[in-house]
N, C-alpha and C positions, 0 to 999 in steps of 0.2 A: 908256916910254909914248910913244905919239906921236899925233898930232891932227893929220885931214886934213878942210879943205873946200873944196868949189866950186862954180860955178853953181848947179849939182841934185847932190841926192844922194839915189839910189833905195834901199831898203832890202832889197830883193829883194821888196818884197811891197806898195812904192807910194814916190811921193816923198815925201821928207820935206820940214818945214816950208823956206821960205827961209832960208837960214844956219846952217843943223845945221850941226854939229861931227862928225864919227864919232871914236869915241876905242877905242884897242884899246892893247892893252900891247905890251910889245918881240918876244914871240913871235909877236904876229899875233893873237890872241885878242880879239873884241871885248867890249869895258867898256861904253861907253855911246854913246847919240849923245845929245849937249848943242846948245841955242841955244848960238849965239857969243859971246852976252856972259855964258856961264857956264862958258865953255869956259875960262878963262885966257889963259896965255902959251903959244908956242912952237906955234902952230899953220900948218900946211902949205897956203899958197892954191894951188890948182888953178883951171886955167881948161878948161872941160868937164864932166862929170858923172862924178862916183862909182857905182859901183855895184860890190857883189858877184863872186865871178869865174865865169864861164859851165861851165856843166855842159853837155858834145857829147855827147848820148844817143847817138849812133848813129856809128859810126866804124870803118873794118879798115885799121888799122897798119900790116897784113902786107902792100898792095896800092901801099905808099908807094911804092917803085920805079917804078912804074908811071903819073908823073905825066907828063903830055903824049904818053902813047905811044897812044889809045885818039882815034879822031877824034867828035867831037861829034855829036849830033843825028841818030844812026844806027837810032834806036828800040831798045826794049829788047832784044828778043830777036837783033838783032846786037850788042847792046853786050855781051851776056853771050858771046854766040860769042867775040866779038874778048877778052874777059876768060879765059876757057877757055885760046885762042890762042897771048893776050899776055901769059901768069903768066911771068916770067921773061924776057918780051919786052926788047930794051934798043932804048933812041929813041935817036934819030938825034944824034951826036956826044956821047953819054953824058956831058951834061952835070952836074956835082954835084946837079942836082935829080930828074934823073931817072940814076940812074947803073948802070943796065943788070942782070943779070940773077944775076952771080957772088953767092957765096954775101957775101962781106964787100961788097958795092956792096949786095946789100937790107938787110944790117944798116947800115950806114949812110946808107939812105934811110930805114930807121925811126927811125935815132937823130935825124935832121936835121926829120923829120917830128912826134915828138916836142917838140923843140927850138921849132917854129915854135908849137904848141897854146901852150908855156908863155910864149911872148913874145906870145901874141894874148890874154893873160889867162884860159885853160881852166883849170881845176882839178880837173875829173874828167870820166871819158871810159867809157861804155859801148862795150867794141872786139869786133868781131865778129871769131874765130879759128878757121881751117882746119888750121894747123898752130902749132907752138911757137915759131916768127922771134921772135915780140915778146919771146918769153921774160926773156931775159939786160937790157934797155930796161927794162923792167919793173920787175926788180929790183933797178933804182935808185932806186925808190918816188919819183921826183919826181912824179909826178900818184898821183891815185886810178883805181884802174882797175875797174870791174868786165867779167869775161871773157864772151864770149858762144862758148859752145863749137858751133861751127853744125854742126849734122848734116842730110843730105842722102841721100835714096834714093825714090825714086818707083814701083818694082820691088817687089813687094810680100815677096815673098819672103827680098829683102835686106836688107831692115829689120834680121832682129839682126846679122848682117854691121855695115851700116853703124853699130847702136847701142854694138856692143862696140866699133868702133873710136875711134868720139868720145868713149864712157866712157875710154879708153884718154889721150882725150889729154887728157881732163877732170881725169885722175888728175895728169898732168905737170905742170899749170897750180896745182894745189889742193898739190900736195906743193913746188913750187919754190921759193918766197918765201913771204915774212912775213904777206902777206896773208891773212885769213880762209878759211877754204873755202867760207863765202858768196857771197865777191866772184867766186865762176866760177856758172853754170848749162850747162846742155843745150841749147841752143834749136835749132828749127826755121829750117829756109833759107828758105820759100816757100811757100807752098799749093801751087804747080805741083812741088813738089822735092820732096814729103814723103807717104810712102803713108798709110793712116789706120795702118794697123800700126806704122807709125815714130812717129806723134801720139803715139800714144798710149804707146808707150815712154816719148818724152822726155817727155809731160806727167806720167808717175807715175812720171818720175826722181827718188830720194830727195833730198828739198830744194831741190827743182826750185822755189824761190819768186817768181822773177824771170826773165820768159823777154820775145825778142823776137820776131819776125821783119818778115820786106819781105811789104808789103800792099798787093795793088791796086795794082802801080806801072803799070800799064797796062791799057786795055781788054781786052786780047788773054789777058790771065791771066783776065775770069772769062768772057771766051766759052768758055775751056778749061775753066772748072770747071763752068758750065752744059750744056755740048754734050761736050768732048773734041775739039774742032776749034779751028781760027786758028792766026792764027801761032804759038804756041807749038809746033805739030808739027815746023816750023822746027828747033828747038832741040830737038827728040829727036831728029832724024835728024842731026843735027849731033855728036852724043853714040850716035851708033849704037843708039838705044834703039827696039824698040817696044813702042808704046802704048796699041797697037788694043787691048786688051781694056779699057783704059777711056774709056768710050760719054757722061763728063761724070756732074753730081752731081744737075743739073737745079736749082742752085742757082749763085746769084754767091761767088765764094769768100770771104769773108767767114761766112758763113752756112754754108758748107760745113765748116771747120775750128774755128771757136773754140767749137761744142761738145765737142768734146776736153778742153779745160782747166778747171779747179776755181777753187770759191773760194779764199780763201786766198793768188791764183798773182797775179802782177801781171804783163799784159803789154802789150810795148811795141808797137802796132802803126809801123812805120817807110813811108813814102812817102805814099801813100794817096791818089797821082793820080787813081784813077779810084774811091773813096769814094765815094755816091752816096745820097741821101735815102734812097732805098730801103734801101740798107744799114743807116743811122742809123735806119731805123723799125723795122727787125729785129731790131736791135740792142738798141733800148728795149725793145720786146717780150718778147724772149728775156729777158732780163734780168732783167726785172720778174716774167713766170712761174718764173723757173727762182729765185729768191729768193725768192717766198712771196708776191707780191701779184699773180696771176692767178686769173682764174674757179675753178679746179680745184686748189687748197692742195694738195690729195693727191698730187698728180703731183709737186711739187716735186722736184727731184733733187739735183746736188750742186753748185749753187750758179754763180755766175758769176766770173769773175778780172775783179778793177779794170786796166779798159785806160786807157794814154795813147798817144795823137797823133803820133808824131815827124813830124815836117816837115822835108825838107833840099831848101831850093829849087833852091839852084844846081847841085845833082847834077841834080834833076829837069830842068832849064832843061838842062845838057850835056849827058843823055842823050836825050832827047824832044821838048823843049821846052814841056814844058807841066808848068803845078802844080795843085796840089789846090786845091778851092773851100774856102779859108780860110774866108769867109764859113760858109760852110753846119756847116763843124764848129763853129763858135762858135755858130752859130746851135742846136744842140743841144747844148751844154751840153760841149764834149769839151773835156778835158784836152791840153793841147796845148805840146809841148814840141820841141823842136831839136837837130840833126845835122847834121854834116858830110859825111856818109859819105867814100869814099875818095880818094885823090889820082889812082885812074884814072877818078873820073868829077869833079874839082872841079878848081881853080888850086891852091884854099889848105884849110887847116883851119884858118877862124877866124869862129866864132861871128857874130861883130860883119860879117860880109859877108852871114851869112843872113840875120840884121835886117834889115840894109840893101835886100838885094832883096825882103825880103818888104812894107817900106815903101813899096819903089817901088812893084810893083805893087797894094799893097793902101794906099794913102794915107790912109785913113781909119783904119789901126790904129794905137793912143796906142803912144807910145815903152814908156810904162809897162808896158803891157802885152807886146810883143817881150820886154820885157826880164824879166820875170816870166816867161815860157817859157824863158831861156834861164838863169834862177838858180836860183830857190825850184821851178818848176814841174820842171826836170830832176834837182834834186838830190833833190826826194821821189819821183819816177819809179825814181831807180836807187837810191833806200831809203839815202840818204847824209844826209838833211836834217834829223838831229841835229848835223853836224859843219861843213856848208855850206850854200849858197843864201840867208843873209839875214843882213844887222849885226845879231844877238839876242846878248845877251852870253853869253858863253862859244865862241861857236862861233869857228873862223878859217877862212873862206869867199874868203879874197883878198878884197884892194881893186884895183878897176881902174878905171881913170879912161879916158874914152871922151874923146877932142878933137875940136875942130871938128862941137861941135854948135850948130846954126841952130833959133833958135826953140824948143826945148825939142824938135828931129827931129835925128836924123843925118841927116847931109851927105854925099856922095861921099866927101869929103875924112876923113871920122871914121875915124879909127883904136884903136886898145887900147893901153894903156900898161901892164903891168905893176907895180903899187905895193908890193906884197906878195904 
């Protein structure tokens, strides 16, 4: 048994009283949280806050290599060129963190990559997958993974091309290790990447329950889904693609794709820089008719997928420099949860720096609340929050202890301590 307290200690779902106890047994399982003077002997002071260990919705393992190779604030649609470009790309004196493009230098930027998730207190990871790298990383079951198998084809025609081959790698993933064959899905790259003939593959992929994709990471993605213009042409001609024969949806893409998906599906929308009221009033709209409380009951169809929020600032901030109106998703009620995404558009993958810039810029948001997107709110996102996201007894969600917190806010200085 062992007994930890300190300053705060969040439960994944609000702070607890001054001077809880958390109490878990030798495996890590939590017991109970006790006031202090019911706690006994033998208990652990910390200086800083307890909390749960962060669930990174949104992340690609596979892009680990690739840290410092990719220059900043290029906008998207050069940042994805220079990603195309730079797969395999090696920076300049292939440092250990970025160590260039050989097959054992990306396995061992994933192992290293891996490595830092667990010393920054993550305990499960939504990873978005092109190919198999992460594979062999993987099945050392130190974190929880769920796979995001990403498929891509905007070609309308190559849709089942593209669908058999991602079924193909879905197979690799689902037969390799121990894990469930839950823990993988199908998902979509983009709205600009995905013809509707591909949607609709992956959304009536069997046991397709859990899907993601990148949403609205920029203006320029729903001029292209309104019109079929802006810079996104960019990036087909960069890809030898054309496009002309799609003239746009005459919709923002949002509205354009997520009638595709069913009830039942839960999905993850990821970035959602350029989210827009508009969007969110579609959004309830659609929702509300398509579940049975619009004018017209009879039309009802087949229902809507529970969406959540990913938010990953400091990719957003490397790539473009701009993030989504926090404000405005709170302000309608979204579910809203946290990512890292990859090492070619971040420093780090660790949870506790997204906080931290999203404090900066959003200073009015309670720590409690950060912190509740990046426990309980990601670990029911990726359908894990019977096992993690809150001290409830039974679960072992890691304890991690946050230091160098001021006033009940993280500090620059706040770092993750891994406790269990």
């Amino acid at each position: 048994m062992r007994k930890f307290k300190a300053d705060y200690l969040f439960t994944g779902k609000e702070m607890a009283e001054e001077g809880s106890v958390l109490v878990t047994n030798d495996q890590g399982a939590v017991e109970t949280i006790l006031p202090a003077d019911g706690a006994g002997e033998d208990i652990e002071s910390f200086t800083g806050l307890l909390t749960p260990g962060f669930v990174n919705c949104h992340c690609h393992l596979e892009l680990s290599h690739m840290k410092g190779v990719l220059p900043e604030r290029t906008g998207l649609v050069d940042f994805l060129l220079s990603v195309i470009r730079g797969r395999g790309a090696t920076s300049a004196g292939s440092s250990p963190e970025s160590p260039g493009s050989s097959p054992v230098g990306i396995l061992n930027a994933i192992t290293a990559a891996e490595e830092s998730m667990l010393h920054n207190g993550i305990v499960a990871v939504g990873d978005i997958c092109n190919t198999s790298l992460t594979l062999p990383q993987k099945a050392e079951g130190r974190l929880f993974y769920h796979n995001f198998i990403e498929t891509m084809g905007f070609i309308e025609h190559s849709a089942p091309d593209r669908y058999a081959a991602s079924v193909d790698l879905f197979k690799d993933f689902a037969e390799a290790y121990a894990l469930p064959i839950e823990a993988n899905s199908l998902v979509p790259h983009a709205p600009y990447s995905v013809s509707s003939r591909l949607f609709q593959l992956i959304a009536n992929f069997p046991g397709n329950h859990l899907l993601t994709i990148h949403n609205q990471e920029s203006a320029a993605e729903n001029l292209f889904s309104q019109t079929g213009q802006g810079d996104f042409l960019r990036l087909y001609q960069g890809l030898g693609l054309d496009t002309s024969f799609f003239k746009g949806a005459g919709k923002r893409s949002m509205a354009a794709y997520l009638p595709h998906f069913h009830r039942n599906q839960t999905l993850l929308l990821v970035h959602n820089v350029d989210t827009s009221e508009e969007d969110l009033q579609w959004w309830g709209g659609w929702r509300n008719t398509q579940n049975g409380h619009g004018p017209d009951t009879a039309m009802v169809s087949k229902g809507t997928p529970d969406i959540y929020f990913c938010l990953c600032p400091n990719a957003n901030l490397y790539i473009s420099g701009q993030l989504p109106d926090v404000r405005l998703l709170q302000r309608y009620g979204c579910d809203i949860v946290l990512g890292t995404d990859s090492l070619a558009s971040n420093h780090q993958l660790d949870i506790l720096e997204e906080m931290k810039t999203l404090q900066s810029y959003f200073p009015d948001l309670p720590t409690a609340t950060l912190l509740q997107w990046a426990t309980s709110g990601g670990a029911k996102a990726l359908q894990l929050d019977t096992v993690l996201g809150t001290f409830e007894p039974g679960k072992q969600p890691g304890v991690v202890l946050i230091e160098n917190i001021e006033e009940g806010r993280f500090s620059r200085q706040s770092r993750p301590q891994r406790l269990i």
